[in-house]
C-alpha positions, 0 to 999 in steps of 0.5 A, spaced: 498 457 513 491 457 516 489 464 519 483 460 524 484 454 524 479 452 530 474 456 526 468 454 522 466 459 515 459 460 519 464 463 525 468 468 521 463 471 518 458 472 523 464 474 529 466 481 531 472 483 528 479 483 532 486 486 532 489 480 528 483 482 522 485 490 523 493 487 522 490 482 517 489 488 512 494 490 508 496 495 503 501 495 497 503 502 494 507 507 489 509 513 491 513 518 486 517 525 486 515 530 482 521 528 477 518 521 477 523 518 481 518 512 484 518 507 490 513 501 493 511 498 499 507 496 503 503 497 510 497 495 514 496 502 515 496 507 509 494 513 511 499 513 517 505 511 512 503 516 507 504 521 512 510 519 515 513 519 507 511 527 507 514 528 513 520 525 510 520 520 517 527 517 515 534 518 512 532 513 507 531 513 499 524 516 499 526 522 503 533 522 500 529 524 493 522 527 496 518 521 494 511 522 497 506 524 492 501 517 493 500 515 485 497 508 486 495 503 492 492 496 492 488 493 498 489 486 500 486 482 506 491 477 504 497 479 508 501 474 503 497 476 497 500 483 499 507 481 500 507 478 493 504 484 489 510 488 492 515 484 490 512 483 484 512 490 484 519 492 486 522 487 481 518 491 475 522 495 470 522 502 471 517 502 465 513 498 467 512 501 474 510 507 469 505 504 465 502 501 472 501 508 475 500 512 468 493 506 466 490 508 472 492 514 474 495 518 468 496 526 471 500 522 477 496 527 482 497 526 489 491 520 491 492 521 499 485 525 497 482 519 496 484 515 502 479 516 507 472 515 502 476 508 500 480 506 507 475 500 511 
């Protein structure tokens, strides 16, 4: 699938950003419960999403099992690549989700701290 397909490398590189480039950034992440309980997804806007989880906007699984402590996210500018690390992610063991949270972040603390000196 071509995102521009009118345009040249020379033009993406020096034209302003748009909407679609804000909507283009894409975010796959882990939230956990304090039991350990996990769940992935993914959003172009992870502060706001990471919100809406603490304020267990939903009836869903993450607010049925206060799931809203933010343990691991990648930053994606593919939305493609976004969706496959998700499903990718989602179809791990349970064990290996742990081993993916615990190699990069062995306390399990609250990374929402961290949002604003790494959102673009």
């Amino acid at each position: 699938m071509l995102l521009y397909p009118s345009s040249t490398q020379s033009q993406l590189l020096t034209r302003k950003a748009t909407r679609f480039d804000v909507m283009r950034t894409c975010w796959v992440y882990i939230l956990a419960s304090r039991n350990r309980k996990t769940y992935a997804g993914i959003t172009s806007d992870l502060n706001r999403r990471v919100l809406e989880h603490k304020a267990t906007a939903g009836s869903g699984h993450a607010a049925k099992y206060k799931i809203n402590r933010l343990v691991h996210y990648e930053h994606f500018s593919d939305p493609n690549a976004a969706i496959r690390q998700e499903k990718e992610i989602k179809g791990r063991s349970r064990e290996k989700k742990l081993r993916l949270i615990e190699s990069e972040n062995p306390g399990w603390i609250d990374l929402v701290v961290h949002l604003n000196d790494e959102l673009p």
